[in-house]
ROLUM-378318 format. One record per residue (C-alpha): residue in one letter; x, y, z. Coordinates in Angstrom, 2 decimals, decimal comma. Layout:
N
REC   semar        c1        c2        c3
REC       A         X         Y         Z
...
***
This chain:
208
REC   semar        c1        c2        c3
REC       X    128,34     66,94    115,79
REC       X    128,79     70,35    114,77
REC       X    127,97     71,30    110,89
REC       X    130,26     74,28    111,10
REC       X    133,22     72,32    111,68
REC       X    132,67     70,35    108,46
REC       X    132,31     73,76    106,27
REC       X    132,82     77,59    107,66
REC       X    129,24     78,50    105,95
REC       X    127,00     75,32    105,55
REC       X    123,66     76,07    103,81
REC       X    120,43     74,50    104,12
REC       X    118,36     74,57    101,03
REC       X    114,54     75,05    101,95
REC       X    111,26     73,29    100,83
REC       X    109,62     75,70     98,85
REC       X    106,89     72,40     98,57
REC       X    106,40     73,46    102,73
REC       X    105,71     77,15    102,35
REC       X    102,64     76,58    103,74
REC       X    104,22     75,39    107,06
REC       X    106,52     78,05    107,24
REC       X    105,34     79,19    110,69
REC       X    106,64     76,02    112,12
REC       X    109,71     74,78    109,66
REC       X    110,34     78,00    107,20
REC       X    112,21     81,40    107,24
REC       X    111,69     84,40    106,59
REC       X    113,01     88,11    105,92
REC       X    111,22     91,18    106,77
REC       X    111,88     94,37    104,85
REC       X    111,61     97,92    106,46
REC       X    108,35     98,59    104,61
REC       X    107,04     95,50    106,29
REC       X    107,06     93,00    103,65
REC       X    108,10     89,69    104,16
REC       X    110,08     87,10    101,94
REC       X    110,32     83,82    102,24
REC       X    113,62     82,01    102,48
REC       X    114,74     79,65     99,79
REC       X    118,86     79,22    100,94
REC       X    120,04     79,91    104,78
REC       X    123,53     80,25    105,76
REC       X    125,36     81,92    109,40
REC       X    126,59     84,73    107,00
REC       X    123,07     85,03    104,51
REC       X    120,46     83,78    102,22
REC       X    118,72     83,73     99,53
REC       X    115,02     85,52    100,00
REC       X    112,11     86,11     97,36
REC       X    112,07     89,42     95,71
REC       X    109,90     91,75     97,24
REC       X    107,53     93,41     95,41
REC       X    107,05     96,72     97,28
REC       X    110,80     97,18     98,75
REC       X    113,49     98,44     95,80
REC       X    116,41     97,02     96,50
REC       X    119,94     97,07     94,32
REC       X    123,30     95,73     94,61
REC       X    124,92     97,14     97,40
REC       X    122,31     98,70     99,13
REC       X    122,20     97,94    103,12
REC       X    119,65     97,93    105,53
REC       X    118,37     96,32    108,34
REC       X    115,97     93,11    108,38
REC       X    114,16     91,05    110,58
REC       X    114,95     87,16    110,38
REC       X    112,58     84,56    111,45
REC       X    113,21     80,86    112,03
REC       X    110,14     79,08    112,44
REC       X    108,95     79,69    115,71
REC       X    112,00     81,34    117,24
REC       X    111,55     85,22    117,97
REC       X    112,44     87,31    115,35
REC       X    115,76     88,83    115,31
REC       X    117,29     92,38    113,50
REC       X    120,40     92,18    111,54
REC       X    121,92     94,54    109,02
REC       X    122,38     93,14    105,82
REC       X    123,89     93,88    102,39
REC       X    122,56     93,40     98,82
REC       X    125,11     91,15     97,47
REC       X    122,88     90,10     94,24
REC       X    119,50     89,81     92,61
REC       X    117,52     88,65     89,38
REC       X    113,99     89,08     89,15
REC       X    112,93     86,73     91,41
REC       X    115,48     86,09     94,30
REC       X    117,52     88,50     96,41
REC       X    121,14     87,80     97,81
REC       X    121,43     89,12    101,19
REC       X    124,76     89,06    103,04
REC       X    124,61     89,66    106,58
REC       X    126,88     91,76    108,88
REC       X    127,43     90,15    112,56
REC       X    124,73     88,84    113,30
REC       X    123,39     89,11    117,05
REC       X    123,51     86,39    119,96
REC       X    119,72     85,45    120,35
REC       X    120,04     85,43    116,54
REC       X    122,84     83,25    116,24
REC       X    121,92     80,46    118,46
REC       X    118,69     80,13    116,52
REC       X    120,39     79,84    113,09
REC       X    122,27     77,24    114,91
REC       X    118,75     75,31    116,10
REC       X    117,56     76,03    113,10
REC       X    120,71     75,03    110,58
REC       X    122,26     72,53    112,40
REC       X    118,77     70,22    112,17
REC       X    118,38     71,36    108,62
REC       X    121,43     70,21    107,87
REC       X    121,36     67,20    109,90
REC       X    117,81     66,12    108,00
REC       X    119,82     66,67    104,78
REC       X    122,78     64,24    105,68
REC       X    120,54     61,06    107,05
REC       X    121,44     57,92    105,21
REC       X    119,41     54,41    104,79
REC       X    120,82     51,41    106,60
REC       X    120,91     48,68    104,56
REC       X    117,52     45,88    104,81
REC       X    120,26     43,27    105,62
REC       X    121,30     44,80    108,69
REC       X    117,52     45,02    110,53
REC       X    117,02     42,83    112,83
REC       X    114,49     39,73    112,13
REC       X    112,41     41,23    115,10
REC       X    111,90     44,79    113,70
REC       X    108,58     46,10    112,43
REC       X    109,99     49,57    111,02
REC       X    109,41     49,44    107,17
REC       X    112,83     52,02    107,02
REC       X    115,98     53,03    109,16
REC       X    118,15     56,08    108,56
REC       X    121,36     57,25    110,08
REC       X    122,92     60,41    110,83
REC       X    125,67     62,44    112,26
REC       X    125,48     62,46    115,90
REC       X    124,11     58,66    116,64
REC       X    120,73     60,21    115,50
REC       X    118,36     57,41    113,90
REC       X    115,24     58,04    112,20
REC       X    112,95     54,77    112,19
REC       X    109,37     55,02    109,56
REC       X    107,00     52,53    109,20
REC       X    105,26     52,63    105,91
REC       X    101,49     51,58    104,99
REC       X    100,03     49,45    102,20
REC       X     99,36     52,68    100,44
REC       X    102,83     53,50    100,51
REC       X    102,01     56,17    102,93
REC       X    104,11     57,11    106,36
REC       X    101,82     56,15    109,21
REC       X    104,75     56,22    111,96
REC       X    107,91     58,09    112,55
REC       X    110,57     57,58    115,43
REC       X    113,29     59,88    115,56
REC       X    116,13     58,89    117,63
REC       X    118,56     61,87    119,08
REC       X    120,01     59,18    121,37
REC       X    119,09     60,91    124,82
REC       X    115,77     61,75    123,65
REC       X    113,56     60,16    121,67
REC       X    110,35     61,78    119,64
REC       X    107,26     60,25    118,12
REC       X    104,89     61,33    115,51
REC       X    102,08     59,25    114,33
REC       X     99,46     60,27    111,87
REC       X     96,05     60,59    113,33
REC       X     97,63     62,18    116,77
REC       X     96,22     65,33    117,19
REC       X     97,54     68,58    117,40
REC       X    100,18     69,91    120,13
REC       X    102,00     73,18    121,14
REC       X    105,47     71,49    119,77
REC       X    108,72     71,13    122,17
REC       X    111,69     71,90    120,91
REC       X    112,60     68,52    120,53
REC       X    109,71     67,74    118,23
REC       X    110,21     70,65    116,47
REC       X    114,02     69,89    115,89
REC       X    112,56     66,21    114,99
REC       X    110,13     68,21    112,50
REC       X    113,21     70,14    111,07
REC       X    115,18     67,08    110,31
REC       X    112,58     64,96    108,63
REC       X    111,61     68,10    106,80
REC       X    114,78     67,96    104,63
REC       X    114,44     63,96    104,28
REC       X    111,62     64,18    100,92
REC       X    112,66     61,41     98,77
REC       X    110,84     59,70     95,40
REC       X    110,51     56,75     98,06
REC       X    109,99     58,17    101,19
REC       X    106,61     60,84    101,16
REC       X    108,28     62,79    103,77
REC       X    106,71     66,61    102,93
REC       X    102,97     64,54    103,33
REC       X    104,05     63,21    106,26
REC       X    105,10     66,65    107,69
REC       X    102,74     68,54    106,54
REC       X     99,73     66,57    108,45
REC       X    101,33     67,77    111,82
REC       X    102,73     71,08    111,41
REC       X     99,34     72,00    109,98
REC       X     97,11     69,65    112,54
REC       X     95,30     67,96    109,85
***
């Protein structure tokens, strides 16, 4: 399914809880002077960034930026100051170029797809089923967790229907696919007071 049909700008809100992680499931802006902000609100057309605290910038002003999305190459677009307080910056971007656009689509689209995953009901699992939860999604995509006696994710299934991806805590480190970065992405924007997702996350984009 494609986000952009349901709204001409969706944004994905960011875990500031995952900063940490960034290199793997964050965003950032780079400034001319070389600082770089990290993202708090994405959009195709802008986003939100940190203030920086070496580059001036004022309503209006325009310059160019780099953008990165996790471990995409960076990309240069020109952007616009639309607002700012004293801790956030609103950038508006002009048109933004093709490498750049197809990974805020990536990079959105599984945002956004993490953000819209629902819990199927305990009824509906089948007597045979070991998964402690089940979520659903646009798409067909299912997200299966099993839980431990600590209340603690040990085991995560995520379901894109022609591919599946697994994550279990323990396994070691990897160069990630884009699959199981895409997997990471979604389950990244699934924290909830019952489900420890940003732990869970956390072990394997860091390797711990």
């Amino acid at each position: 399914m494609n986000f952009r049909e349901q709204r001409r700008y969706p944004r994905a809100l960011l875990k500031p809880a995952l900063a940490e992680v960034i290199a793997v499931l964050g965003a950032q802006v780079t400034w001319p002077n070389d600082e770089a902000s990290d993202v708090l609100d994405l959009s195709y057309k802008g986003a939100a960034v940190r203030r920086p605290g070496m580059f001036p910038v004022a309503v209006q002003n325009q310059m160019p930026v780099q953008v990165k999305l996790g471990i995409d190459k960076p990309f240069e677009v020109f952007a616009r100051v639309a607002w700012s307080n004293l801790e956030w910056v609103g950038l508006e971007f002009n048109e933004v170029p093709a490498e750049g656009h197809q990974a805020m689509t990536d990079f959105l689209d599984a945002k956004l797809l993490g953000a819209a995953m629902r819990p199927v009901e305990k009824v509906l699992f089948s007597a045979s089923s070991s998964f402690t939860s089940w979520y659903q999604g646009p798409g067909g995509v299912h997200v299966f967790v099993w839980m431990n006696s600590n209340r603690l994710i040990d085991r995560i299934n995520v379901d894109f229907g022609t591919e599946s991806v697994f994550f279990e805590r323990g396994q070691p480190r990897v160069v990630f696919s884009r699959e199981q970065r895409k997997a990471l992405l979604v389950l990244s924007q699934m924290d909830k007071p019952d489900l420890p997702m940003e732990e869970f996350v956390r072990t394997f984009a860091l390797g711990v």
